[in-house]
C-alpha positions as CSV (number, residue, x, y, z in Angstrom):
1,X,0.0,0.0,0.0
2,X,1.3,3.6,-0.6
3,X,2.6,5.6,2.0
4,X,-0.2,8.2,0.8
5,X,-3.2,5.8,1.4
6,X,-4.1,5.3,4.7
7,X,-4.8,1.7,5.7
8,X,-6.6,-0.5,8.3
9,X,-4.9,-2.6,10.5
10,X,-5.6,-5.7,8.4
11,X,-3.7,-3.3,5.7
12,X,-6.8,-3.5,3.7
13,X,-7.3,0.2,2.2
14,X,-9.6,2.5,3.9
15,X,-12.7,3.1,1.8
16,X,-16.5,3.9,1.9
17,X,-18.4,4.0,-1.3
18,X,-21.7,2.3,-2.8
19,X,-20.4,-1.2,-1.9
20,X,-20.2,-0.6,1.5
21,X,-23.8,1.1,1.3
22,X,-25.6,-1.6,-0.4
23,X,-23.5,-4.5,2.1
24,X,-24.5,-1.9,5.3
25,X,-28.2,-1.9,4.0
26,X,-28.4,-5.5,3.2
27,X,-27.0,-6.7,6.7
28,X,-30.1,-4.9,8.3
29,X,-33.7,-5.5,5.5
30,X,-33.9,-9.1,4.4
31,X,-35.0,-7.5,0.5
32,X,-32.0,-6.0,0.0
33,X,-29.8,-9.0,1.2
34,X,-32.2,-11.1,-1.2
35,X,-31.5,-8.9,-4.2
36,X,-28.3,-8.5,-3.7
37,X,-28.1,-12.1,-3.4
38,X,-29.7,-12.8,-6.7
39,X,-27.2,-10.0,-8.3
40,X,-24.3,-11.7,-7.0
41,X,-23.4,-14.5,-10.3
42,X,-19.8,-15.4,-8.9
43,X,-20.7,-15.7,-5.0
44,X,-18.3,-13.0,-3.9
45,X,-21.4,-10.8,-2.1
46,X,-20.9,-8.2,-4.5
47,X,-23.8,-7.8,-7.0
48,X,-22.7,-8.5,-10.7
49,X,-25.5,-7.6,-12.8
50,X,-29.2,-5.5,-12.3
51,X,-27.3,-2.9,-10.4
52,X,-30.4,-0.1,-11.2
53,X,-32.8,-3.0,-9.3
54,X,-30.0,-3.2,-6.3
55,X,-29.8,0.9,-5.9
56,X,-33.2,0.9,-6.2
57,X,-33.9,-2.0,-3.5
58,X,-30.9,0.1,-1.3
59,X,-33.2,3.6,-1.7
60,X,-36.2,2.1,-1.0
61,X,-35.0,0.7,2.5
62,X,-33.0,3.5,3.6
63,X,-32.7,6.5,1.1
64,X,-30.5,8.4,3.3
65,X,-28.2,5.8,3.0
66,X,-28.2,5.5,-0.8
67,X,-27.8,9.3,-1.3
68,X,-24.5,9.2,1.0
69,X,-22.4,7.3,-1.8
70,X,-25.3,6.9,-4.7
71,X,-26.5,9.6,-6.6
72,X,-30.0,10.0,-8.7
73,X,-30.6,12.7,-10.4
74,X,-34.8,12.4,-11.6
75,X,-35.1,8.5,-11.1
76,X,-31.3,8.3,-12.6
77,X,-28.2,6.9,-11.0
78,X,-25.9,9.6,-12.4
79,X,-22.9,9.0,-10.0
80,X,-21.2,7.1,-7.6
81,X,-19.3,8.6,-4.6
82,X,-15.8,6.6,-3.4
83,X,-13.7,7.8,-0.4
84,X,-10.4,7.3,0.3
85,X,-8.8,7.6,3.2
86,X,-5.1,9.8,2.9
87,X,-2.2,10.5,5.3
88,X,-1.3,13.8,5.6
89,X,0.8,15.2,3.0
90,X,-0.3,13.0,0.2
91,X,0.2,14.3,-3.5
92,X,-2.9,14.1,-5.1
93,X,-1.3,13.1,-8.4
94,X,0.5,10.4,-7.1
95,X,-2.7,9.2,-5.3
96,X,-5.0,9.1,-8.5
97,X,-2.2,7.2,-10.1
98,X,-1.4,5.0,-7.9
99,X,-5.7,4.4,-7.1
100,X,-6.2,3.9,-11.0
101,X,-3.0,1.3,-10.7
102,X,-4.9,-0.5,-8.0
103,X,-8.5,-0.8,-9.7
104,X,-6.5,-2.2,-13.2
105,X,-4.5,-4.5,-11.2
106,X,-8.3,-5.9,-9.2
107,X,-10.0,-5.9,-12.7
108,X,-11.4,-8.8,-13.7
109,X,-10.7,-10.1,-17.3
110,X,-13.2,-9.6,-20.0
């Protein structure tokens, strides 16, 4: 892990976005977990496909939550919010490069 990125101490990277929303969500409404559930193709808890249905299922049982790191804009998803935890000092440069060399190295092939 960078010296930028601030870490946990399992030195897994400090992060909130929409995957810890929808897992957050899902641990307390039974509809959520069973949607999610039925996204999830690969059993890795992380829905695959019919995201819309899963954002939907996540605003429907606690829309405060969604808006935090998913954003609709007229019945749209529009965006996605992702934050990273930095040390002090970090370069942001150095941090979006070294975040984008992360996510290409996770990336599943096609």
């Amino acid at each position: 892990m960078s010296r930028y990125l601030a870490g946990l101490g399992d030195g897994s990277l400090r992060a909130t976005g929409p995957l810890e929303t929808i897992e957050s969500v899902a641990a307390t409404n039974e509809t959520v977990a069973a949607v999610v559930d039925e996204a999830d193709t690969d059993g890795d808890g992380v829905p695959d496909e019919n995201l819309t249905t899963v954002y939907d299922a996540v605003y429907a049982a606690d829309s405060e939550a969604g808006e935090a790191t998913i954003h609709r804009d007229d019945g749209e998803y529009r965006a996605l919010r992702l934050s990273v935890g930095l040390s002090g000092g970090a370069d942001t440069g150095t941090v979006t490069e070294e975040i984008a060399g992360s996510r290409r190295s996770r990336e599943r092939p096609t």
